[in-house]
C-alpha positions in Angstrom: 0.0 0.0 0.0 1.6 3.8 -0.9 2.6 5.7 2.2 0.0 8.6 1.9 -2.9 6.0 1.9 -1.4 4.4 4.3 -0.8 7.4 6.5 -4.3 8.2 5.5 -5.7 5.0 6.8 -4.0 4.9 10.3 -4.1 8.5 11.0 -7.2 7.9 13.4 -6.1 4.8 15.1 -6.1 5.2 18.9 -4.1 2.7 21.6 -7.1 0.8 23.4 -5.7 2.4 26.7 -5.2 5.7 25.3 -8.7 6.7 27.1 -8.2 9.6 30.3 -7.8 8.4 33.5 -8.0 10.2 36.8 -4.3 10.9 38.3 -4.2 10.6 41.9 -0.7 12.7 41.1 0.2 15.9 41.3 -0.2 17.6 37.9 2.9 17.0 35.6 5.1 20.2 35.3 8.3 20.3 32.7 11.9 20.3 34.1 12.9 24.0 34.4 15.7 25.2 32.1 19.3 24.8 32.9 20.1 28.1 35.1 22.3 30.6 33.9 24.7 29.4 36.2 24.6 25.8 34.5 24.7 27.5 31.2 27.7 29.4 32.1 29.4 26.5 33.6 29.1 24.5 30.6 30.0 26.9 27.8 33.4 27.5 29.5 34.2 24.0 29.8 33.4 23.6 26.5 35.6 26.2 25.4 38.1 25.0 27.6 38.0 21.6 25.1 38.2 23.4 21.7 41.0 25.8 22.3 43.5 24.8 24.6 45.8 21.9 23.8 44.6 18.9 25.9 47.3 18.5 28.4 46.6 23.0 28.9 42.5 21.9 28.9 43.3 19.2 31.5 44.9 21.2 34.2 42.3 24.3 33.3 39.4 21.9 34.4 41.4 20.7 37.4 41.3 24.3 38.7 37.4 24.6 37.8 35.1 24.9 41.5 32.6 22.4 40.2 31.4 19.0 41.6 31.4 17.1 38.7 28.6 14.5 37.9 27.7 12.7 35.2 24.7 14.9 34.2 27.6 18.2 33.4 29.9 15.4 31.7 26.9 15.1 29.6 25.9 18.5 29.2 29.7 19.1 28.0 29.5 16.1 25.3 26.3 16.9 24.2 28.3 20.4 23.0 30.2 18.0 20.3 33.5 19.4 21.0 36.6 17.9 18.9 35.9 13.8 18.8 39.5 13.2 20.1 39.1 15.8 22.4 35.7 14.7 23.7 37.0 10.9 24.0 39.9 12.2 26.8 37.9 14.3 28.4 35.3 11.0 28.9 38.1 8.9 29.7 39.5 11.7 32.3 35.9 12.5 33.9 36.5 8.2 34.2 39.4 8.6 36.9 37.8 11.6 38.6 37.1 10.5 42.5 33.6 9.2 43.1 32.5 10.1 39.3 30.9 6.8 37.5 29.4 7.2 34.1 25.9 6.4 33.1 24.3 5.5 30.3 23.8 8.9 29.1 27.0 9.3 29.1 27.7 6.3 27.2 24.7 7.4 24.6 26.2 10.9 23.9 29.9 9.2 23.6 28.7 7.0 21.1 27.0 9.1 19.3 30.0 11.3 18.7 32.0 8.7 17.5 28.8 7.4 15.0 28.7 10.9 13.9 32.4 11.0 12.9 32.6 7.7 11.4 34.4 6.0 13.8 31.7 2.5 14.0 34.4 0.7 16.0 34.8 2.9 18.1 31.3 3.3 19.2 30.9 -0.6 19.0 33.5 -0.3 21.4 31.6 1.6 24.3 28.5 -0.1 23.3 30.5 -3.1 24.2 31.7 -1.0 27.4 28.5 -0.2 28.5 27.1 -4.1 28.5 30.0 -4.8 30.4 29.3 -2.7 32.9 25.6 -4.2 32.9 24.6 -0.2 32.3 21.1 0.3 30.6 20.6 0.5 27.2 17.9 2.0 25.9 16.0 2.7 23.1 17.8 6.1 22.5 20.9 4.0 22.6 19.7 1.4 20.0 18.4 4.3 17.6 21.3 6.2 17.7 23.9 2.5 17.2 21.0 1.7 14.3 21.0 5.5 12.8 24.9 5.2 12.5 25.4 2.0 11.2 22.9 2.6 8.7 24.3 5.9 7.3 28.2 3.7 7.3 26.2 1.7 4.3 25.5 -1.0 7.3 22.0 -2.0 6.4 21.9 -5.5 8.1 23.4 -4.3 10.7 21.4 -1.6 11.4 18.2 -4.4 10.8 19.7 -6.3 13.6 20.3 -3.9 16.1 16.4 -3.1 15.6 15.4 -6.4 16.0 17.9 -6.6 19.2 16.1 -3.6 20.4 12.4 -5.5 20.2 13.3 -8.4 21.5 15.2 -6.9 24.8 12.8 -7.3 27.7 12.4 -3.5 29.3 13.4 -1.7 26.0 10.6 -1.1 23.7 10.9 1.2 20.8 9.4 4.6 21.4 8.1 6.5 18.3 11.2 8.2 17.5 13.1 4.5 17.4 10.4 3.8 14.3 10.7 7.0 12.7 14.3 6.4 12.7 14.2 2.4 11.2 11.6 4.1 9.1 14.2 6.6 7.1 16.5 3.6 7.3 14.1 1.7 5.0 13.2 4.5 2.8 17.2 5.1 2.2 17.7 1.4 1.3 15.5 1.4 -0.9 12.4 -0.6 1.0 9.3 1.4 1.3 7.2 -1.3 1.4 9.1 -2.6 5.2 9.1 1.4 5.7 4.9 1.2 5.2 4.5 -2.1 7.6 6.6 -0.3 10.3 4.7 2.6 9.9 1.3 0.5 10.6 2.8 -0.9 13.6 3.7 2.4 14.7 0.4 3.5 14.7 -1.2 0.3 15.9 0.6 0.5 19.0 -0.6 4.1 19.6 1.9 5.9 19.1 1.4 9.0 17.1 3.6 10.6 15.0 5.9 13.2 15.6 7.0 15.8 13.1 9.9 13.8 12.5 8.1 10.9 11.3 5.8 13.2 9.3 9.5 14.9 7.4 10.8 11.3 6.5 7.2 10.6 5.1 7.6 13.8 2.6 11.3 13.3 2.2 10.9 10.2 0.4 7.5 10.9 -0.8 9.2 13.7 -2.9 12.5 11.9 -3.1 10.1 9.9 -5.5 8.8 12.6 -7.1 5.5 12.2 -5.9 4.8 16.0 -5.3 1.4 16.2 -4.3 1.4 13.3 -2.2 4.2 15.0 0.0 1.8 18.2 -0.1 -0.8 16.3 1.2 0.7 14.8 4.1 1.7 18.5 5.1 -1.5 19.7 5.1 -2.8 16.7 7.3 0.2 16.8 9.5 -1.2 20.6 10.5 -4.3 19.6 10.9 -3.5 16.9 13.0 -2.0 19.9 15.6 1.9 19.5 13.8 3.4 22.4 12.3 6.2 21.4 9.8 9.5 22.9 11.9 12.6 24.6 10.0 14.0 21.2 9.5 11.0 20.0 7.7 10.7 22.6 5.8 14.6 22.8 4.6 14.5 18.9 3.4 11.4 19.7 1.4 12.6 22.6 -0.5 16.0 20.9 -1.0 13.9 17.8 -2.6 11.7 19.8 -4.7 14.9 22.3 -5.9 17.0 18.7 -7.0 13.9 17.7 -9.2 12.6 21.4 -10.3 9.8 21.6 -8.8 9.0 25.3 -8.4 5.4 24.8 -8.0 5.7 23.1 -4.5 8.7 24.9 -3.2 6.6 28.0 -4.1 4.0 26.4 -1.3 6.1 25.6 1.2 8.0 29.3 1.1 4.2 30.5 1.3 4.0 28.5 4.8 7.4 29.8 5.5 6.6 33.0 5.5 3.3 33.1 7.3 5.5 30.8 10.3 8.6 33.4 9.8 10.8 30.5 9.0 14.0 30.5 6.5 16.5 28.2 4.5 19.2 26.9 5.0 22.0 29.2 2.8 23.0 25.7 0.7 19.4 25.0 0.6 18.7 28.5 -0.6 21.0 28.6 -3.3 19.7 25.5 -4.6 16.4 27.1 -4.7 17.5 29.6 -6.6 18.8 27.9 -9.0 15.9 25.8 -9.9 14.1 28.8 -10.4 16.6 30.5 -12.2 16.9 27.1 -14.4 12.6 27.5 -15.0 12.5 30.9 -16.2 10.5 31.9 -12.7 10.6 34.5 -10.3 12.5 34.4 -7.5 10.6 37.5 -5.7 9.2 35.0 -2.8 12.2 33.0 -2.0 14.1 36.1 -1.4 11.3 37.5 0.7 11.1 34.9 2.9 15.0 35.1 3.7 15.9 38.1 3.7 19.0 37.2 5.4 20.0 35.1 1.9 18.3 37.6 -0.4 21.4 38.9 -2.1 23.1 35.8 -2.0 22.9 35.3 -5.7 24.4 38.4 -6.9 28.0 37.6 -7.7 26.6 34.8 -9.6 24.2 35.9 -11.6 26.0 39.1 -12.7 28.7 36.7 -13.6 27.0 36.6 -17.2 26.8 40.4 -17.1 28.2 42.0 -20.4 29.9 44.9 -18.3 33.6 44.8 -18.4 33.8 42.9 -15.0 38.0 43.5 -15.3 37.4 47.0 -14.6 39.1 47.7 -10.9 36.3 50.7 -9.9 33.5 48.8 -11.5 34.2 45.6 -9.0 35.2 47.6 -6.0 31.9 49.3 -6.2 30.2 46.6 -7.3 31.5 44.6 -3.9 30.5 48.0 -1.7 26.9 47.9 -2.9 26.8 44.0 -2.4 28.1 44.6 1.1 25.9 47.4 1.7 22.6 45.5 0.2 23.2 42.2 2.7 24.2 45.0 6.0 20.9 46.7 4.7 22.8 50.2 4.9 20.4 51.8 2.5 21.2 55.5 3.2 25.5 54.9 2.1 24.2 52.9 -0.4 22.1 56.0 -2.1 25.3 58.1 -1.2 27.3 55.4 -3.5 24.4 56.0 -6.1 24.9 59.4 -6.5 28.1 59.3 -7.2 27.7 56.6 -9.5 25.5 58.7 -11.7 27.3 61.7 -11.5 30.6 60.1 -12.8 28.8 58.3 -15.7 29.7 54.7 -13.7 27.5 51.8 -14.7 26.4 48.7 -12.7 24.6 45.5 -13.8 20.5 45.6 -14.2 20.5 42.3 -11.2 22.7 44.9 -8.3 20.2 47.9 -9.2 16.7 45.9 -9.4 18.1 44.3 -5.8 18.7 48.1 -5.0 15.0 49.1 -5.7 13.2 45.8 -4.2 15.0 46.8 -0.9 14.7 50.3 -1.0 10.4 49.6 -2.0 10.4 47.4 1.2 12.2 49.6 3.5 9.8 52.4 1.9 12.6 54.6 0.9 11.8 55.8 -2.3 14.6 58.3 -2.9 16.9 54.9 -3.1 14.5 53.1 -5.0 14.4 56.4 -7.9 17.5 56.8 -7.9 18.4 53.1 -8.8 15.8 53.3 -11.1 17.6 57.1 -13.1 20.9 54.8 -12.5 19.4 52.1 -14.5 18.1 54.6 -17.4 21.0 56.7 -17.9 22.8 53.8 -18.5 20.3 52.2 -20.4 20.4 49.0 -18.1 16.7 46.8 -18.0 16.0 46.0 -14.5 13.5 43.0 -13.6 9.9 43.7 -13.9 9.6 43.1 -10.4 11.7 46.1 -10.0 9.5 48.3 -11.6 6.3 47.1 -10.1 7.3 47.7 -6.5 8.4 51.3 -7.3 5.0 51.9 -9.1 3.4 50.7 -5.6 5.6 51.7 -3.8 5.2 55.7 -5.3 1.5 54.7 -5.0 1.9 54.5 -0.9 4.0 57.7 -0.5 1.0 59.7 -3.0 4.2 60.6 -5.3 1.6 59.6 -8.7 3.3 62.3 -10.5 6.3 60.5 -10.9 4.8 57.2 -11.8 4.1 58.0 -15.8 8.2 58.3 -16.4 8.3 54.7 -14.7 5.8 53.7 -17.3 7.0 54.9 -19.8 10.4 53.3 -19.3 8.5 49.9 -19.2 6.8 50.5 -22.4 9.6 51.7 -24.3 11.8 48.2 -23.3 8.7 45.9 -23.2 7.6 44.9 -20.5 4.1 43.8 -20.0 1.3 45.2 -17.5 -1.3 42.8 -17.7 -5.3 43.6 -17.7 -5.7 43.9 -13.7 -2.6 45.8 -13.2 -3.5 48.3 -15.4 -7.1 48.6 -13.9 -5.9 49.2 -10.7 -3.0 51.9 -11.8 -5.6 53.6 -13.8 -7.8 53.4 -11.2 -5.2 54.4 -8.2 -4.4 57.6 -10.5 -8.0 58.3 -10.8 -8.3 59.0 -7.5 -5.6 60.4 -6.9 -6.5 63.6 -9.6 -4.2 62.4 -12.1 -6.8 61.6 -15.0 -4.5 62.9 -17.7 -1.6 60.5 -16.4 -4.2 57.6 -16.5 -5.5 58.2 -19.9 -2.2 58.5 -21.5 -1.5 54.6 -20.1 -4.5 53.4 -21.4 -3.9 54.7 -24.4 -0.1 53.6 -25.2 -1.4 49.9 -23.9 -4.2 49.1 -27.0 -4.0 45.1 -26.3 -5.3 45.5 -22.8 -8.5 47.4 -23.3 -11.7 46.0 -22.0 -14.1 46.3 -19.8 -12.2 46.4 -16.7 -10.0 49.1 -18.3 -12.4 50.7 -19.7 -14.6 51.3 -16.8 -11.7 52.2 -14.3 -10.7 55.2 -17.0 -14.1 56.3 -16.9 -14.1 56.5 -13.1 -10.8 58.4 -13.2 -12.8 61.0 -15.5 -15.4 61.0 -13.4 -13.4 61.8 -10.2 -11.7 64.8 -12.3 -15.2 65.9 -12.9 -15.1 65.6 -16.5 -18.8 64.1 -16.8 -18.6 64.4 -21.0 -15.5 62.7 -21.4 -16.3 59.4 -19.6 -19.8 59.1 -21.5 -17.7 59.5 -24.9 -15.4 56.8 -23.6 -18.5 54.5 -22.6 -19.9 55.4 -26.7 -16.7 54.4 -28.0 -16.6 51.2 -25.8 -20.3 50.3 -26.8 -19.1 51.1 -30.2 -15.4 48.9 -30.3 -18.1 45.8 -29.1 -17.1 45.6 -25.5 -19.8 44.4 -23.4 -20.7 46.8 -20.3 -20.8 45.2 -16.8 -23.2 45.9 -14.2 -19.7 47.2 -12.6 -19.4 49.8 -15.4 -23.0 50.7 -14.5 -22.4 51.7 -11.3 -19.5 53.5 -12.4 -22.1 55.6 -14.4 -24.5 56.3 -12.1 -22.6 57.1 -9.4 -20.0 60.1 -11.6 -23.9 61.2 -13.1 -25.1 61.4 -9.7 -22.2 63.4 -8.2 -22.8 65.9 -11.1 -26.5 66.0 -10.7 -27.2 64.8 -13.8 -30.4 62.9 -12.9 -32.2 62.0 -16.1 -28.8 60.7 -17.5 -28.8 58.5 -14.1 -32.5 56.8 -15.1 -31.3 55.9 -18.6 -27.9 53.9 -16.8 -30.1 52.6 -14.2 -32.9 51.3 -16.9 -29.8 49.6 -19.4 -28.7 48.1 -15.7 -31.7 46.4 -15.3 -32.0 44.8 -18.5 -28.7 43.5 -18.8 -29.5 41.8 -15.2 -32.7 40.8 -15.9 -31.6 39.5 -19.2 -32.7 35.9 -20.3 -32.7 32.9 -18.1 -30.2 31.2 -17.5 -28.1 34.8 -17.7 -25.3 34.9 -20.5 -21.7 33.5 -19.5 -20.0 36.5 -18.9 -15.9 36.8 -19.6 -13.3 37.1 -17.0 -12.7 40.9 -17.2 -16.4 41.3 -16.8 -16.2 39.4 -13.3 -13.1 41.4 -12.2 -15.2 44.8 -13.1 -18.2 43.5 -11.5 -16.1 43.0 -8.4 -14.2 45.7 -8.2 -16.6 48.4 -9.3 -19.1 47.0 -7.3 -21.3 48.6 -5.0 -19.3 48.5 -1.9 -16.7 50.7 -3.6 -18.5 54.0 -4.0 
């Protein structure tokens, strides 16, 4: 059976004696935190072990006015210092009067030496500790299993699981299954992952987000995209939020097999959770969007940390003479100043730039503007954008959108036409509801000559929606005549009026006291609603308009 049905299945099972029962006990209440003390404590031993030579760290921790037990000697491992270094300070704790390692200590040992390859080695104290008759538990088995299993070890990581369920006292707790689960998956055996997996759930136990991120791992390790998507949004709504780790595999996944769609998703949970990639994990990203031809405006967005990670590269296949000494030195100050967010030098830096005729690549100056837009400094963003067209540099349409809005904000409208302009002149496309709502925005803001020059240097885009928000701008200006002559001519090109467009009407004719004008408008409203039965599939723009324009608006 496929892991998401599968999941799907036993998502609901319950342990028979998973019912409430009365606790004659007190109330449980978590461990407090390590005091600062503790913390202290602990960081300067650890310290102490990464940079001192160890006969200098040995006599340093002689002098330390601490009672050492085996929970600090923990503590410190659990800092991973040097594996050499780690090993002598274990074997020194050893000799220390009245000291005696426990089986934590023994886990976190061997663990260190799993981690660094060293699989005799952490044989070795797993041999230790049975000698010693100390308790091995099931953290002990997962981690021996975990190890051997990533050294290519694959029976041997079977058998220590089997070891683990048959050992009387020891039985496998949820993360034990996750983990044989991943060791299946990596080996190749998702049908032994699946029948784990039931078991898991058949015993009660419920998953963990762990097991839910090895589910999705090799879900889209497969390439079976919407699957993996699936089991996210049931792992929310079973009360799990995907953490930073989950998030990082799935992105890395989807970036190895291109698929922009998903990681697209994900960032969009990112960002409403405030969490970020991984800078390998980023890149990657990047690149696969780079490779599909896709914006990259949401990645960067959601690590803003990363966001200018990708300059060097990408202005790599710049055309600009990148053996030019003040070109790259500038070019490295800006970079500098974009990832320190130093907005104000960096508009300093722009100025002279301009004034001394110095060009820079379109990718540095549309990174300038995006900033600048989201930091709402608009004298940065206009002056990366002057940069751009004195030396005749294209920046990304993203660019150019986000000063438009961001102009918009800061009621600057008057300088929005140049902007415009500059995109029509090199191409770049508005689309139908962009349009509408800059037509619209400039309508209302008083600038109804600005708005009708757009509309009428953009011929492909007219239609209803554009139509009816240039009327409104006309209508705001007060110019009553010149919005019914643009309704004629749209009647007479053979685009369709919305009621949107109606209401458009009647309110300008209203506000200029135009009553019998307002009856006709209001009679041609009715009959286009009251129009046959069923009423006449209307087109998209006509929707939008009807929206927009509606009644709420005025």
């Amino acid at each position: 059976m496929p892991v998401a049905a599968t999941h799907r299945r036993y998502a609901g099972v319950r342990h028979p004696f998973s019912r409430n029962l009365q606790n004659p006990h007190k109330p449980y209440s978590p461990l407090p935190p390590p005091s600062p003390f503790t913390r202290e404590t602990i960081h300067k031993i650890s310290t102490i072990l990464r940079s001192l030579p160890w006969h200098s760290a040995q006599n340093q921790l002689h002098l330390l006015p601490i009672k050492w037990d085996s929970f600090t000697v923990n503590r410190v491992l659990k800092t991973h210092p040097p594996m050499e270094k780690a090993w002598l300070f274990f074997n020194w704790a050893a000799l220390l009067p009245g000291f005696k390692h426990d089986h934590f200590t023994y886990t976190t040992m061997l663990d260190i030496f799993g981690e660094a390859g060293r699989i005799a080695s952490m044989r070795q104290v797993l041999r230790e500790m049975e000698e010693k008759g100390l308790r091995i538990d099931a953290a002990t088995y997962t981690s021996v299993m975990h190890w051997l299993a990533k050294d290519g070890d694959f029976e041997g990581a079977v058998e220590v699981w089997e070891e683990m369920r048959r050992k009387r006292g020891c039985r496998p707790t949820a993360v034990s299954y996750t983990a044989f689960m991943k060791v299946l998956f990596d080996h190749g055996r998702p049908r032994e992952a699946v029948g784990v997996y039931k078991e898991m759930l058949e015993l009660g136990m419920r998953p963990n987000c762990f097991t839910y991120t090895v589910i999705m791992e090799y879900l889209a390790g497969a390439g079976l995209f919407k699957d993996a998507f699936e089991i996210m949004n049931e792992m929310q709504d079973a009360g799990i939020q995907p953490d930073k780790a989950t998030c990082n595999i799935l992105v890395q996944k989807c970036s190895i097999a291109g698929e922009t769609t998903m990681i697209t998703q994900i960032l969009s949970y990112m960002k409403e959770n405030s969490i970020v990639l991984r800078r390998p994990v980023f890149l990657e990203a990047m690149a696969a969007f780079r490779n599909s031809g896709e914006s990259d405006h949401l990645l960067r967005e959601v690590n803003p940390h990363l966001a200018f990670e990708g300059i060097e590269e990408e202005i790599l296949e710049s055309e600009l003479p990148s053996d030019d000494p003040t070109f790259l030195v500038d070019r490295s100050i800006i970079i500098n100043l974009l990832a320190t967010r130093n907005l104000v030098a960096i508009e300093h830096l722009l100025r002279e730039m301009i004034n001394k005729e110095i060009q820079m690549e379109s990718e540095v100056l549309s990174a300038i503007v995006l900033a600048s837009c989201k930091n709402t400094r608009p004298s940065g963003a206009l002056l990366a954008f002057h940069c751009a067209l004195k030396s005749g540099r294209k920046l990304e349409r993203s660019a150019y959108i986000s000063l438009i809005g961001l102009l918009i904000r800061t009621k600057s409208h008057h300088m929005i036409l140049e902007i415009v302009e500059e995109m029509l002149q090199i191409g770049i496309s508005f689309g139908t509801y962009l349009l509408c709502l800059l037509i619209y925005q400039l309508g209302c803001a008083g600038f109804s000559d600005s708005a009708a020059k757009i509309f009428t240097a953009l011929p492909a885009d007219h239609n209803c929606s554009t139509y009816t928000a240039l009327m409104n701008a006309f209508f705001q200006a007060g110019d009553v005549e010149n919005s019914l002559q643009l309704y004629s001519r749209m009647k007479k090109e053979g685009i369709p009026a919305s009621c949107g467009t109606y209401e458009v009407l009647i309110a300008g004719l209203e506000r200029a006291g135009r009553i019998h004008d307002v009856s006709i408008y209001q009679k041609e409203k009715r009959n286009l609603q009251w129009h046959g039965f069923p009423p006449p599939i209307i087109s998209t723009d006509e929707i939008f308009c009807n929206r927009f324009f509606g009644s709420s608006i005025f």
